[in-house]
N, C-alpha and C positions, 0 to 999 in steps of 0.2 A: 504494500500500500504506500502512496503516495501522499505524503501528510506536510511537506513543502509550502503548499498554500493553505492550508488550515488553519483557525486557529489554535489546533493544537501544535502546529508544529512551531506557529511566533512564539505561542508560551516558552516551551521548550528552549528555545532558543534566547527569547531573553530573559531566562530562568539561566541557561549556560551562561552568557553576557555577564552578568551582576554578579553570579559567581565569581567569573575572572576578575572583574575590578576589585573585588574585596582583596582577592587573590595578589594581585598587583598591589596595594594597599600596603600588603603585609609588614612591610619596616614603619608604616607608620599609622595605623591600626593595633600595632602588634596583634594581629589575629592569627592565629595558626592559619597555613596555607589550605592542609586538608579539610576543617571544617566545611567550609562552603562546597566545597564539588563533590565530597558525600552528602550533604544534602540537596547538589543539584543533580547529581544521578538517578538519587533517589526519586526526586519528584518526574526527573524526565521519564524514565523507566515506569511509573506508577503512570505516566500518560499515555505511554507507549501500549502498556498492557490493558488499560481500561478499554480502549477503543477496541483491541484486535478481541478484547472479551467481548464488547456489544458485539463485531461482527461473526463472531462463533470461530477465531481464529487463532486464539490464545497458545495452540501448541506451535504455532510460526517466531512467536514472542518470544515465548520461556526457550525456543532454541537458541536463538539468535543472544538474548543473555546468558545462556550458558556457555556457548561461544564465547562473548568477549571475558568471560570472570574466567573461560581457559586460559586465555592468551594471559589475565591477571597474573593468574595462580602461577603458571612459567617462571613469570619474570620475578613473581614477589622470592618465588622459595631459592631463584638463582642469586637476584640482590640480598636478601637475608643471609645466606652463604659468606656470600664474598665479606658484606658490610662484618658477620663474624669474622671472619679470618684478621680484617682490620684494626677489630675492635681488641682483638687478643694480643696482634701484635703492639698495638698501644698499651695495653694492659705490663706487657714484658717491655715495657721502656725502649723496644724500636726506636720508634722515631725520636723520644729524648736524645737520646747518645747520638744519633744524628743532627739532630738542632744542636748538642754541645759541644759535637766535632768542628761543625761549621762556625760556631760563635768562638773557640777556641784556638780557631790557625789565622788570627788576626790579620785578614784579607781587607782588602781596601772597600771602599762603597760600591763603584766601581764592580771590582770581581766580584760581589757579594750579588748586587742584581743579576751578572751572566748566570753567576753558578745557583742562582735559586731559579732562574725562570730557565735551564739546560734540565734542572734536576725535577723540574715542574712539568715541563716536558716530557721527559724519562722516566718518571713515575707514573704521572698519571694513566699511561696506557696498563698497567696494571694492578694498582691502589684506586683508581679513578679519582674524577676532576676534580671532587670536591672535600678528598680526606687531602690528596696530595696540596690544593691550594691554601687549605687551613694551616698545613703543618710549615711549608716555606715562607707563610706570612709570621709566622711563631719567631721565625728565624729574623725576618726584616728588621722586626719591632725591636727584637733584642738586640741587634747591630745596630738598626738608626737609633734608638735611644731620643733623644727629643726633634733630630732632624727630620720634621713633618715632611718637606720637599723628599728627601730618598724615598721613606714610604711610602707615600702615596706615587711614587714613580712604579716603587718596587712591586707593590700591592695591584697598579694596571697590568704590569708584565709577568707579572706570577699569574694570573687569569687568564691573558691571552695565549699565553706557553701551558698551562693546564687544560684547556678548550683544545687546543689546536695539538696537543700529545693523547688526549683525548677520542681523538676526530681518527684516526687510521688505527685504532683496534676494540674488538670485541668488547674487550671490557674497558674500555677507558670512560665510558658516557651510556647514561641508559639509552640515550637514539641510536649509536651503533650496536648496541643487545640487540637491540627490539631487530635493525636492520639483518643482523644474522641468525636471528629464530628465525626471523621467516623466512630465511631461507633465501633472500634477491641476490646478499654477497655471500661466500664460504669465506670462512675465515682466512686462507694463506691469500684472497684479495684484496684483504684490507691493507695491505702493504703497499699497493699501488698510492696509496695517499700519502704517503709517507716525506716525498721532498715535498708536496702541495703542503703541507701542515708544516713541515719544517719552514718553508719559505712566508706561510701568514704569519709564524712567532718572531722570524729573523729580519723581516722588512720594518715593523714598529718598533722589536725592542734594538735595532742599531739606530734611528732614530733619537728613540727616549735616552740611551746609555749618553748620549753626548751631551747631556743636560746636567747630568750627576758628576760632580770632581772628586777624584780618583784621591781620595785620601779616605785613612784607616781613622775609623772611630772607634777609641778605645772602651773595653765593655770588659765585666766581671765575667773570669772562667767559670763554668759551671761541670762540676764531675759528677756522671752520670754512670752507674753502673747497670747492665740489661739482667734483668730477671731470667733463669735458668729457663732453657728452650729456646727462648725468643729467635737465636737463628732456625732452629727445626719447624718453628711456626712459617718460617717465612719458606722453606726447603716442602710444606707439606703444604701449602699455597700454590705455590707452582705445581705440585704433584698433583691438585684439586683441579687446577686449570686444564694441564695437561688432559688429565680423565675426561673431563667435560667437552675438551675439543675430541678426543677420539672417541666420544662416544656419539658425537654428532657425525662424524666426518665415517668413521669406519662402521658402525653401529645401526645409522641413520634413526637414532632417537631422541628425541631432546635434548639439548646440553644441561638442562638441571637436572637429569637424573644423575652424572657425574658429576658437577656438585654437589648434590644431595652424599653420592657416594664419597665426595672430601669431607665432608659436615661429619663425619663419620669417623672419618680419619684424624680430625682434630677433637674427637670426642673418647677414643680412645689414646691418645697421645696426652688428654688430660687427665686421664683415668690413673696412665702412668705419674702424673707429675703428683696429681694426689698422693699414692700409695706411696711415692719416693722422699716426699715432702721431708718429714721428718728427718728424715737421716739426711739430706741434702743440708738443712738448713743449721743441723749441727756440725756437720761438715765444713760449714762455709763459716759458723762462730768460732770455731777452733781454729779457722786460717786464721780471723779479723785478730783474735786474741793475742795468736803469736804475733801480731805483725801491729799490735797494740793500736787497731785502727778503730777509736771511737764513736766517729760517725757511721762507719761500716756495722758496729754492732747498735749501734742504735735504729737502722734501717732493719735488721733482722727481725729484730724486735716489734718490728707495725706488718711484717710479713705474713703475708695469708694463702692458702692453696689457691690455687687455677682451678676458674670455675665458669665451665663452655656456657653451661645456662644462662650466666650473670652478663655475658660478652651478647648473646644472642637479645637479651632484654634490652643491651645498651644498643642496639641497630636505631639507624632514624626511621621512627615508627610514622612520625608525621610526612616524611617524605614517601614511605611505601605507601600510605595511605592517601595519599595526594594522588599518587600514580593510581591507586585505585578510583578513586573519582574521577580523575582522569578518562580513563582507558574508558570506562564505561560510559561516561558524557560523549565523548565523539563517538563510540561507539552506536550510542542511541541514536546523534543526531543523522551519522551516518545510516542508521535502519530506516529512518522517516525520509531519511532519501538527499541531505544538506549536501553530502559527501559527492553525490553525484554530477550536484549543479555545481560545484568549486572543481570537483576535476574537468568537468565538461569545459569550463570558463578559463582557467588555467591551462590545461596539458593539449587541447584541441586547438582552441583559439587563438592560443601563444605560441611563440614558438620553446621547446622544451627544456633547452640550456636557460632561457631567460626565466622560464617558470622555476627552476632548482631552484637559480639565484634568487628570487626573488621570497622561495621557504627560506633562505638564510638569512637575510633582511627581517624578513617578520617576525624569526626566530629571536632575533634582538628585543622584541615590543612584548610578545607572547613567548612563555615558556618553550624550550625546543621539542618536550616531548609531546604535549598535544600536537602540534604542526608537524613531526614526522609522525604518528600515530595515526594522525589524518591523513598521510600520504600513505604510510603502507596499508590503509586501511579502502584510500581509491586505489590502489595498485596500477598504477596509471603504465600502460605497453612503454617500458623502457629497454635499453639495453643496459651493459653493466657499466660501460663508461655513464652512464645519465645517472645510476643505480649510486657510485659513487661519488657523483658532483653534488647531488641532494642529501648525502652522508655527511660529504666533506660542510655544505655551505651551515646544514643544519648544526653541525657541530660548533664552529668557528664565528657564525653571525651571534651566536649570544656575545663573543667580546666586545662585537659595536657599541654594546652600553652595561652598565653595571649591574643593572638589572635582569638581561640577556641570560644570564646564566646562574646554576644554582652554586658555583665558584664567587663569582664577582658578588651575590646578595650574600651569601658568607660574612666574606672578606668586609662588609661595608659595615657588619656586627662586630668581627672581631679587632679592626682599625677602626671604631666608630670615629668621625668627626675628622679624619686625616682622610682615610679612604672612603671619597662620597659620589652620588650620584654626579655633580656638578665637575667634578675632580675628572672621572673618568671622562665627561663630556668634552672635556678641552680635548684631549688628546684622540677621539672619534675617527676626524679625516684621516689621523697617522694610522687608525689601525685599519678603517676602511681601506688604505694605501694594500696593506698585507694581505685582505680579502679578497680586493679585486687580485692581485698577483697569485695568489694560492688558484684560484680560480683560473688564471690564465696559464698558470703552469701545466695544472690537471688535463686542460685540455690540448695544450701541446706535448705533455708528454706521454700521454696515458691513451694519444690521438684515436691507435689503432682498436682501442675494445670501443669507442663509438658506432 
């Protein structure tokens, strides 16, 4: 059924609308993001099914939403995974002893934005955009010290090198999850994005670097010791990933059931850390004591077992549940038929390169994952070069503004008042400069999968 021109489907739709703006709102509303789009799927869906009940059609409904709470349930129990695996290795002081390695080899301003927006880059295809962006802004703060101008330099180009390290793998961004469930790219194709994404981060931040002067601000060491495992977390991350890519690629079954199969593996690796507990941890007071290190046994001292359930509690519940709202709003709007007139409008009437580019643009305004949700949801006759310009643009257009992406609305909590909506706005045309080039690249280099 066709409910486009009804009013149920304007409801629907500006029932969708008012969600978003709340949604957009949210640094200054402080309203959870999820709230509204669980209540606007709610109401869509309750639209959806009232009508197909009056026409005696209700089993076309209830398929079609159990259809999209599949495609849900995928991604929730694949992000739940990962987000554990994350959340543990934070727990084991990972990323400390990396923030205090970096704060510790007393590098200049200068080296300190390359090597955080290289390592921003470099993470994020496997940590994703938005733990990798939190943790190199940790770092900024602690080297700039009161120099507002570095950070907020630093805090633009740690988002654009997280978005854009993001943008050419599986897991770096839930838009290229989504893109490789369903199957348009296989994973060994994401690497085709690879100089395009390297060239969006390298065009603005050799720009912005010549603004910052190459002098060392001096900053307190801080010694960080990693909690027992924390490399085998990281060695049984990659083992998760691994299983997951060959369980799609050789298997041809979902990639979360080899994550589900790592979630597994890190659940008995903590079973081990339990039972080892005790004698580990006298082990390591008997080192401190001969080595008569105080602080060392006083840390012992507040030490507690590793505990998978407590890591899995700590996932961002409001961000999974956003995606929930999410997924199902376009999905509805899609079933009453929206999806059909924007692809029709878009992919037919345009030409197709312009149409990607122009998901990457909008991705800046609106969140990326509804806009590619809505595209692999019109599935519009692409090839795999078109398949990965709307990968790459989707990824990369949130850094056009701060807001753009779930990296940059972070950052603007965790640098309040240094790193701001206004802040990021100055520097726009420079990164728009890196967008259009990413884009120009992809298609000269990557000419022949066209």
């Amino acid at each position: 059924m066709d409910l486009t021109a009804t009013a149920a489907g304007y409801v629907a739709l500006v029932v969708f609308v008012l969600a978003y703006v709340l949604v957009m709102g949210e640094e200054v509303l402080h309203l959870r993001k999820s709230k509204p789009v669980l209540v606007a799927a709610g109401i869509i869906w309750g639209i959806i099914g009232f009508i197909y009940m009056q026409h005696g059609m209700s089993a076309l409904s209830e398929a079609a939403f159990k259809h999209n709470l599949l495609e849900y349930a995928e991604l929730l129990l694949f992000l739940l995974v990962a987000m554990t695996y994350i959340n543990a290795m934070e727990e084991r002081k990972l990323f400390d002893a990396l923030r205090a390695w970096m704060v510790g080899r007393g590098f200049s301003l200068r080296t300190v934005f390359w090597l955080t927006g290289f390592m921003a880059f470099f993470i994020s295809p496997i940590a994703d955009n938005l733990t990798t962006a939190l943790l190199m802004c940790a770092v900024v703060m602690k080297v700039g010290g009161d120099n507002k101008k570095f950070i907020g330099l630093a805090c633009i180009n740690i988002v654009i090198a997280a978005n854009a390290g993001g943008a050419f793998s599986p897991f770096g961004d839930i838009t290229t999850l989504m893109v490789w469930q369903k199957g348009v790219v296989h994973f060994e194709q994401f690497i085709d994005l690879f100089i395009p994404s390297l060239v969006n981060y390298l065009v603005p931040a050799a720009i912005m670097s010549c603004f910052i002067k190459n002098t060392v601000q001096h900053t307190e060491e801080e010694a960080v010791i990693m909690k027992r495992g924390a490399r085998r977390v990281v060695l049984l991350f990659l083992l998760t990933i691994a299983t997951a890519v060959c369980t799609h690629t050789f298997l041809g079954l979902p990639p979360v059931l080899g994550m589900m199969t790592g979630l597994g593996f890190l659940q008995f690796f903590g079973f081990y850390l339990r039972k080892s507990f005790s004698k580990a941890v006298l082990k390591a007071r008997e080192k401190a004591e001969r080595e008569n290190n105080i602080k060392r046994l006083e840390q012992l001292g507040n030490v507690v077992p590793f505990d998978v359930f407590s890591r899995i509690a700590r996932a961002e519940w409001d961000t999974l549940l956003f995606f929930y709202g999410v997924v199902l709003c376009v999905g509805g709007l899609g079933f009453m038929g929206y999806l059909s007139l924007v692809s029709e409008a878009m992919y037919t009437h345009w030409d197709t390169t312009y149409a990607n580019i122009a998901v990457g643009v909008l991705s800046a305004i609106v969140d990326n994952i509804p806009v590619m949700f809505a595209v692999l949801t019109m599935n519009p006759d692409m090839g795999l070069g078109q398949w990965l310009l709307v990968t790459l643009t989707a990824g990369v257009g949130g850094s056009l503004l701060s807001i753009g992406s779930a990296a940059g609305v972070a950052l603007m909590g965790q640098a309040r008042g240094i790193y701001t909506f206004a802040a990021h706005l100055k520097w726009t045309p420079v990164i728009a400069l890196g967008y259009i080039a990413s884009i120009l690249v992809h298609l000269w280099l990557n000419a022949a999968l066209f």
